[in-house]
VEXSELO-957826 format. One record per atom (N, C-alpha, C): x, y negated, z negated; atom name. Coordinates in Angstrom, 1 decimal. Each point is the difference from the previous one (the first is absolute). Layout:
% residues N
+--------+--------+--------+-------+
:     xx :     yy :     zz : atomo :
+--------+--------+--------+-------+
:      X :      Y :      Z :    CA :
...
+--------+--------+--------+-------+
% end
This chain:
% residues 114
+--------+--------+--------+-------+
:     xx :     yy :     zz : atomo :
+--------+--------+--------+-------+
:    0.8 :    1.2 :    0.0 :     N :
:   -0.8 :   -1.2 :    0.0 :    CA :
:    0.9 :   -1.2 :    0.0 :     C :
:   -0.6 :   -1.3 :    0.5 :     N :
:    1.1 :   -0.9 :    0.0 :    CA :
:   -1.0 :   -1.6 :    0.2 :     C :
:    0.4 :   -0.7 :   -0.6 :     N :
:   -0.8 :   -1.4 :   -0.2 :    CA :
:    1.0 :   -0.9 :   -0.2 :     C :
:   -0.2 :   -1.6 :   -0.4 :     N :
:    0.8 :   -0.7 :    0.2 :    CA :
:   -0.9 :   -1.4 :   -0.5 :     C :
:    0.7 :   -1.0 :   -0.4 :     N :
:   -0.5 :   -0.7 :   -1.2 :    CA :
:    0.8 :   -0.9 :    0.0 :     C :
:   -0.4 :   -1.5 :   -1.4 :     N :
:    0.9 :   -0.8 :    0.2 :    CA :
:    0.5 :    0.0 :   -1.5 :     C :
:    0.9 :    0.0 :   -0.6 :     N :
:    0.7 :    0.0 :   -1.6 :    CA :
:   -0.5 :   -1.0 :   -0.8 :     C :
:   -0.1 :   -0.3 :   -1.0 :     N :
:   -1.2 :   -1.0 :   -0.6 :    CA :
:    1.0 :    0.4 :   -1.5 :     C :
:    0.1 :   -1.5 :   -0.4 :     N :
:    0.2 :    0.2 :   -1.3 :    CA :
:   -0.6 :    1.2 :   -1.5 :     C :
:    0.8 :    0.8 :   -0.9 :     N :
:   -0.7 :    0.3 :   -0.9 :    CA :
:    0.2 :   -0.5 :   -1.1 :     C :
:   -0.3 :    0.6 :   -1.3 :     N :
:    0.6 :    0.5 :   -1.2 :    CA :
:    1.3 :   -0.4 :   -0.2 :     C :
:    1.3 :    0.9 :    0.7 :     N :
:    0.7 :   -0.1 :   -0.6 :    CA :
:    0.7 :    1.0 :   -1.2 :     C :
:   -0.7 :    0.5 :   -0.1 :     N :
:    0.4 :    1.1 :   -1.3 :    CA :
:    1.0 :    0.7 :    0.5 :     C :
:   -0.2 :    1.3 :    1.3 :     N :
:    1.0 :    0.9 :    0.4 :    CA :
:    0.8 :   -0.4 :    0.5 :     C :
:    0.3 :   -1.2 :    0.5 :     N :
:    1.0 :   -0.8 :    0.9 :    CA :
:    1.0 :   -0.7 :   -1.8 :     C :
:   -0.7 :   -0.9 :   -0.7 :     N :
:    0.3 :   -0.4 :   -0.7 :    CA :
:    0.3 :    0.7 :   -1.0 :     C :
:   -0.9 :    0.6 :   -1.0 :     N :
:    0.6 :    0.5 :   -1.2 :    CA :
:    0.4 :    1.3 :    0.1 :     C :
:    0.0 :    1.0 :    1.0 :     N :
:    0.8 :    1.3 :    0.2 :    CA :
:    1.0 :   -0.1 :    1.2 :     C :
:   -0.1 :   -1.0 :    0.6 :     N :
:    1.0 :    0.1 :    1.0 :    CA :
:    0.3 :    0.5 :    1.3 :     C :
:   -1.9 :    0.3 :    0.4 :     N :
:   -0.4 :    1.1 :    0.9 :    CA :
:   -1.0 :   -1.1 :    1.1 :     C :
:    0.8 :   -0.8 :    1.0 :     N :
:   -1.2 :   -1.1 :    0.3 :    CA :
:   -1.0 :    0.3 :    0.9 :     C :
:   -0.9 :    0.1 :   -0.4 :     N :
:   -1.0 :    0.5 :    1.2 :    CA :
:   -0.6 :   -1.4 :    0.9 :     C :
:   -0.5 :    0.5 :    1.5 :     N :
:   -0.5 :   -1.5 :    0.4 :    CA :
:   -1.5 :    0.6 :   -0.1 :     C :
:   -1.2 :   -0.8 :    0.0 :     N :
:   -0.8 :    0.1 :   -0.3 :    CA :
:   -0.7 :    0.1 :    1.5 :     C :
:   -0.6 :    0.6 :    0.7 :     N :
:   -0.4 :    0.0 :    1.1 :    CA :
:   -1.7 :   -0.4 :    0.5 :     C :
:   -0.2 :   -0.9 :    0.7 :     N :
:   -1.7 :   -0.6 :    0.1 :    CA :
:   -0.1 :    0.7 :    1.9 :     C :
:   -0.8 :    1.4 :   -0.6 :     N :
:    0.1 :    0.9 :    1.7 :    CA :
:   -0.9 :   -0.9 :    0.4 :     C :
:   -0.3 :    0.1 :    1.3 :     N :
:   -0.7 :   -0.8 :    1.2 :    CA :
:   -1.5 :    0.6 :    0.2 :     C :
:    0.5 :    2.3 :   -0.3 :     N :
:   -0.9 :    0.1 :    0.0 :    CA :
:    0.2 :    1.4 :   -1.3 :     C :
:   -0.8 :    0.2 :   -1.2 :     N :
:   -0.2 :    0.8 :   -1.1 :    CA :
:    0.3 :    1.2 :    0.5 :     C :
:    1.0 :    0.5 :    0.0 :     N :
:    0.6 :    1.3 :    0.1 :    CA :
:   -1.1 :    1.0 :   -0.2 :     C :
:   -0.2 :    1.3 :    0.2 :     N :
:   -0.9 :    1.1 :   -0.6 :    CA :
:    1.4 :    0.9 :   -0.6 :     C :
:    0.4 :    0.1 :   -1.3 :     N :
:    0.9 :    0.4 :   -0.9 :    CA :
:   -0.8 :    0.2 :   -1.5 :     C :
:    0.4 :    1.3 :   -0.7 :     N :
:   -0.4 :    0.4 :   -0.7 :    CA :
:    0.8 :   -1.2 :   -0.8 :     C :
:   -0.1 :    0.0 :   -1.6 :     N :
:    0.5 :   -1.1 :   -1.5 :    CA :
:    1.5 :    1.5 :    0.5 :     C :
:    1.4 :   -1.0 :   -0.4 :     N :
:    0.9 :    0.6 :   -0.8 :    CA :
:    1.3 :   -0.3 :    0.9 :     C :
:    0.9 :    0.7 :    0.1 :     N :
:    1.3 :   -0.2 :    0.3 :    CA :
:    0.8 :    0.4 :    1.6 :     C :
:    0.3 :   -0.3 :    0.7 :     N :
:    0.6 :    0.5 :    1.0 :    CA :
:    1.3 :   -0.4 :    0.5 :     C :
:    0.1 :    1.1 :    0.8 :     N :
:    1.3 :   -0.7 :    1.0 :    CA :
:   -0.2 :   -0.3 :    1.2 :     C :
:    0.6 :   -1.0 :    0.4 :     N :
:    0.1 :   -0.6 :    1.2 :    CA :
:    0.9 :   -0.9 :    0.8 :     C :
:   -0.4 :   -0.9 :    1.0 :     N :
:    1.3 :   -0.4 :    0.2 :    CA :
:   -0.9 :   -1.9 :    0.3 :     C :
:    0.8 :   -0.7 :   -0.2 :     N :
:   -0.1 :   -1.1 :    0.2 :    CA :
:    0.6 :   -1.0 :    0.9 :     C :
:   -1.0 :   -0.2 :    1.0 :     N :
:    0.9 :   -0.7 :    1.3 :    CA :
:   -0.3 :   -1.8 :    0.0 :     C :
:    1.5 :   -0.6 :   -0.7 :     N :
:    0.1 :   -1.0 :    0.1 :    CA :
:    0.7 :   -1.1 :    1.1 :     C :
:   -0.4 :   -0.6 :    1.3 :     N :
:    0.8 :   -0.8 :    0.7 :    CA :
:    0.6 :    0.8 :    1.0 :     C :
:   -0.8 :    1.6 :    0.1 :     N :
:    0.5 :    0.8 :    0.6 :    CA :
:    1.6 :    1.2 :   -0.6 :     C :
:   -0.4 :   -0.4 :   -1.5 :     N :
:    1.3 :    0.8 :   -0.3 :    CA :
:   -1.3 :    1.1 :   -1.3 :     C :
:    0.9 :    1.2 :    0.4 :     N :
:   -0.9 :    1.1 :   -0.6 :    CA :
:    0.5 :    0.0 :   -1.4 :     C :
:   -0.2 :    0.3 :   -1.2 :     N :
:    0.1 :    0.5 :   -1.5 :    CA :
:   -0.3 :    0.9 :   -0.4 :     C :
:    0.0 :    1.5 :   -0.8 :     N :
:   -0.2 :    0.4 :   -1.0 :    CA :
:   -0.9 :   -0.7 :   -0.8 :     C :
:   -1.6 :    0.6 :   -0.2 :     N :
:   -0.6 :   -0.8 :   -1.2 :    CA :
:   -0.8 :    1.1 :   -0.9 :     C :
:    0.2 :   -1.2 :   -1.1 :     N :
:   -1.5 :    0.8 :   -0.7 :    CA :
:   -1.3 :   -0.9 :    0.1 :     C :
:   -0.9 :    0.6 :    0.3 :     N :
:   -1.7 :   -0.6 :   -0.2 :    CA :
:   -0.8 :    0.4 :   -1.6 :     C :
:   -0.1 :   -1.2 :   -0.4 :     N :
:   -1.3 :    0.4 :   -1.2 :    CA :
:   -1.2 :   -0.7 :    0.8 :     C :
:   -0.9 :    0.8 :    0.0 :     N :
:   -1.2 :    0.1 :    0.3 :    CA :
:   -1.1 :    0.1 :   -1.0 :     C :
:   -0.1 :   -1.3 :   -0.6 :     N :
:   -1.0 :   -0.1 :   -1.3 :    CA :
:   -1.2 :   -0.8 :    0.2 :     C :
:    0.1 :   -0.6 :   -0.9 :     N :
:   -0.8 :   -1.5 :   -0.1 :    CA :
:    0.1 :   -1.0 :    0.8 :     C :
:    1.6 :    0.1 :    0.4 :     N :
:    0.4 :   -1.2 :    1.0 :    CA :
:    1.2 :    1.0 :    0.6 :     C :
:   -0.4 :   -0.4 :    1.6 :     N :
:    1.3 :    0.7 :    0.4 :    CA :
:    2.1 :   -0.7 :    0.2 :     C :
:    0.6 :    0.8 :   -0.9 :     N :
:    1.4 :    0.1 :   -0.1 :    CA :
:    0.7 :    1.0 :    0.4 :     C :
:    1.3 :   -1.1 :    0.9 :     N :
:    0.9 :    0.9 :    0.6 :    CA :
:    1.8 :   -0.5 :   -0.3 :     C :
:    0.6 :    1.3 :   -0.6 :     N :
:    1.4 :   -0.9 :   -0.3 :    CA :
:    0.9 :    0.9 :    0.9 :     C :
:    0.8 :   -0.8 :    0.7 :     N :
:    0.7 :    0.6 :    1.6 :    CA :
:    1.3 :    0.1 :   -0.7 :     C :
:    0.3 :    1.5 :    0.1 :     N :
:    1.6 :    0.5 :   -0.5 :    CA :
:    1.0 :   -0.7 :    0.2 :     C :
:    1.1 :   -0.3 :   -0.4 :     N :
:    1.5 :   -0.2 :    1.0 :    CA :
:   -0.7 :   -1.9 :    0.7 :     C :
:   -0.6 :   -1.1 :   -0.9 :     N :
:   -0.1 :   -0.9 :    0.9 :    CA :
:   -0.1 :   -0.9 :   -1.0 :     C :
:    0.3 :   -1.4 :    0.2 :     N :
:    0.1 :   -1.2 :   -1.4 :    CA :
:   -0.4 :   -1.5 :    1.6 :     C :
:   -0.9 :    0.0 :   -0.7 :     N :
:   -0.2 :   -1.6 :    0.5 :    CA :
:   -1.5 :   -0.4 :   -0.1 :     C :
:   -0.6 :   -1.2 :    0.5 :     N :
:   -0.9 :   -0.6 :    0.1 :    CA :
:   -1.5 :    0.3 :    0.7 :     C :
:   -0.9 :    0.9 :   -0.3 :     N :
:   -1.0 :    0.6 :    1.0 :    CA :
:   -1.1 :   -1.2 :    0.2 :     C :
:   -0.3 :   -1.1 :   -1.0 :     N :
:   -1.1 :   -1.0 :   -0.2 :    CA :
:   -0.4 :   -0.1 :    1.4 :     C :
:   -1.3 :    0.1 :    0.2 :     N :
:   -0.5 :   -0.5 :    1.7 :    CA :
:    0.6 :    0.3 :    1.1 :     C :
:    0.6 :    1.6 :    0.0 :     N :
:    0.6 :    0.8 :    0.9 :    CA :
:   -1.2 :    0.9 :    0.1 :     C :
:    0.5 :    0.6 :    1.7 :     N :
:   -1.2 :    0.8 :    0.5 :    CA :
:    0.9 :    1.6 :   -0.5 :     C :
:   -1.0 :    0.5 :   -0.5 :     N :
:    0.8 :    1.8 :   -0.7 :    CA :
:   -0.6 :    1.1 :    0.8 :     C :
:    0.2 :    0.8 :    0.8 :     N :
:   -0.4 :    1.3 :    0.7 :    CA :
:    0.3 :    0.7 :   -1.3 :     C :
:   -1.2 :    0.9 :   -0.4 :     N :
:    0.4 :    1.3 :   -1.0 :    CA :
:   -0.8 :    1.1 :    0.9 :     C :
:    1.1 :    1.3 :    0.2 :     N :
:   -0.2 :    1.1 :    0.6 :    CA :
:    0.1 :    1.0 :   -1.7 :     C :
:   -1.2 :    0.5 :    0.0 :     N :
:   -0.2 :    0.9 :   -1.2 :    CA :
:    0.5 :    1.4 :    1.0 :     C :
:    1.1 :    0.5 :   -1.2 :     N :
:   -0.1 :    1.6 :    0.2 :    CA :
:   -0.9 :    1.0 :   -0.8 :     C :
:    0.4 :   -0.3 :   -1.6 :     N :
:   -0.8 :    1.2 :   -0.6 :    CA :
:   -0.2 :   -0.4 :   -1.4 :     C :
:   -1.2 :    0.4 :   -0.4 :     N :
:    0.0 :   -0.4 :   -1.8 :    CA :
:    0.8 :    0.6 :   -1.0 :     C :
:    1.1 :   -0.6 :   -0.6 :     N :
:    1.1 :    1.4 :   -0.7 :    CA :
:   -1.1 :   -0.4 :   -1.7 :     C :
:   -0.6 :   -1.3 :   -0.2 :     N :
:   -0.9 :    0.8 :   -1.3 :    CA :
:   -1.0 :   -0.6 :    0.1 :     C :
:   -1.0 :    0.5 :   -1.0 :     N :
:   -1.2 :   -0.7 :    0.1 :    CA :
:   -0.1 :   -1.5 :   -1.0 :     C :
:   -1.4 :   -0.7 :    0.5 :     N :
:    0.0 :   -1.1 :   -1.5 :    CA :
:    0.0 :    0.3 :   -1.3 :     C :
:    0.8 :   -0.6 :   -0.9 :     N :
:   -0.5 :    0.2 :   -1.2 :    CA :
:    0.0 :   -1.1 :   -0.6 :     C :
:   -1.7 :   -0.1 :   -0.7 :     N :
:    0.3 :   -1.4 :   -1.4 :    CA :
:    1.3 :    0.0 :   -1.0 :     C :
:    0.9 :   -1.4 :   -0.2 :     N :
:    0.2 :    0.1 :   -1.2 :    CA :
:   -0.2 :   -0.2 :   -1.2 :     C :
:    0.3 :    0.0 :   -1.1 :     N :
:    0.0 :    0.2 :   -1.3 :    CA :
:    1.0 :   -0.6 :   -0.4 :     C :
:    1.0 :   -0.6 :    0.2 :     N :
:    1.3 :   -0.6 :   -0.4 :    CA :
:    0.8 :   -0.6 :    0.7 :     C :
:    0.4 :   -1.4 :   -0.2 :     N :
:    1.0 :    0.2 :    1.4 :    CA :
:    1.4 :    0.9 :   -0.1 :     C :
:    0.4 :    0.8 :   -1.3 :     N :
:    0.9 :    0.6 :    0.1 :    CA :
:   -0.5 :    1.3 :    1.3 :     C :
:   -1.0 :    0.2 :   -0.8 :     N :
:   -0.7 :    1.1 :    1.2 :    CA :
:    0.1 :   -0.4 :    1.7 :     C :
:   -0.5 :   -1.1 :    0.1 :     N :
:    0.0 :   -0.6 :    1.2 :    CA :
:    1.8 :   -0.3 :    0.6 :     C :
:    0.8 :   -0.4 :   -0.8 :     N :
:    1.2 :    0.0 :    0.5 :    CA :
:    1.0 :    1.1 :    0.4 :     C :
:   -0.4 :    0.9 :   -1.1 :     N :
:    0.7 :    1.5 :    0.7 :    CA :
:   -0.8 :    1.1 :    1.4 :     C :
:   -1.4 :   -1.0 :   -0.1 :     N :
:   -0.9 :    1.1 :    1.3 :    CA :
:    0.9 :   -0.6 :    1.4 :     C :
:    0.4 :   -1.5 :   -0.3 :     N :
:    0.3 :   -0.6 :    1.6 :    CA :
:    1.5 :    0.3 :   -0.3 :     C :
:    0.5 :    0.0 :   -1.1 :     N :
:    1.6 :    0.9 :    0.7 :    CA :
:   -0.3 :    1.4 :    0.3 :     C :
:   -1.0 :    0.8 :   -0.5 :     N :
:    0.3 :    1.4 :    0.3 :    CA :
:   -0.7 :    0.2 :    1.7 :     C :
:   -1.0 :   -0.9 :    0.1 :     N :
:   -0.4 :   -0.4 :    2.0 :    CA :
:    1.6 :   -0.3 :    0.8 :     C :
:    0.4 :   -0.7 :   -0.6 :     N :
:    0.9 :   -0.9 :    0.7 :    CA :
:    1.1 :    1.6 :    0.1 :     C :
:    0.2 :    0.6 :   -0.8 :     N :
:    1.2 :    1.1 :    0.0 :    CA :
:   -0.8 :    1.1 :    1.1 :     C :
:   -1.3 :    0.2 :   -0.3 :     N :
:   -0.8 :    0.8 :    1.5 :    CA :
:    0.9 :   -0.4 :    1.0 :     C :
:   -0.3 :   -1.2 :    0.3 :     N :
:   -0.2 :   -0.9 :    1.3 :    CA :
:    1.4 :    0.6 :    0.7 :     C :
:    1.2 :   -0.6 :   -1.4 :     N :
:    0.9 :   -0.1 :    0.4 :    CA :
:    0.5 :    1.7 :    0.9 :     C :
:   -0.2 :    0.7 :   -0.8 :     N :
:   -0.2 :    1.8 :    0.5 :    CA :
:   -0.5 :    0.1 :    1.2 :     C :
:   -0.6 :   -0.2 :    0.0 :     N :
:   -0.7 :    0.1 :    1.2 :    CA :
:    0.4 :   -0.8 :    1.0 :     C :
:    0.6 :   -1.1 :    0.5 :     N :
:    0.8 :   -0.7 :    0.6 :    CA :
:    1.5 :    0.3 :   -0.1 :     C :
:    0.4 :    1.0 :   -0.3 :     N :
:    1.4 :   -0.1 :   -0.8 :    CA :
:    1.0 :   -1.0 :    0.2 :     C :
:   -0.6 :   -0.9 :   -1.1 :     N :
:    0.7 :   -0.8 :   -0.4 :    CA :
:    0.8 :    0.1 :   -1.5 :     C :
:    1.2 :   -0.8 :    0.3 :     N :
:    0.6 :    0.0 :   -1.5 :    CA :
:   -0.3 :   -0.3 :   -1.0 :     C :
:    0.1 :   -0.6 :   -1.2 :     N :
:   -0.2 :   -0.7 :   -1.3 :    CA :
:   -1.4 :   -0.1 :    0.0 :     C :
+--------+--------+--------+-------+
% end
């Protein structure tokens, strides 16, 4: 599946207080995707990424191996597969070890390093 959208300010939380910055994506048109986690890839300016997708409440995507500025950039996300489902948290300790233990999926599955 594959959609495309324009980055929109968020939160701030995963970017900021764990270090994991997601861009917040406003699709063009509402994906049909179950709630929870995936891999994919994210095509920016014509350059491909490694990503992860949260697929919740609001859709987030943080693109592997990449650092810069996505604000009011156009994002292609190509979904491959859901590696977990949604889950409410209960903590943000809870919540900060679910998106490193996604992020370590991701990285598996891409074999990527660190």
């Amino acid at each position: 599946m594959e959609f495309k959208g324009i980055i929109i300010p968020g939160e701030g939380k995963a970017g900021g207080y764990y270090h994991v910055p997601t861009a917040n994506l406003k699709p063009e048109k509402e994906p049909d995707l179950a709630q929870g986690i995936y891999v994919a890839y994210g095509i920016i300016e014509g350059e491909k990424f490694p990503a992860v997708v949260c697929m919740g409440h609001k859709f987030e995507i943080h693109l592997l191996n990449w650092s810069g500025n996505l604000y009011n950039k156009e994002l292609v996300v190509e979904i491959i597969e859901l590696i977990s489902p949604f889950v409410p948290f209960t903590s943000e300790e809870q919540m900060k070890k679910k998106i490193f233990d996604d992020l370590e999926k991701a990285k598996t599955f891409f074999h990527l390093q660190g």
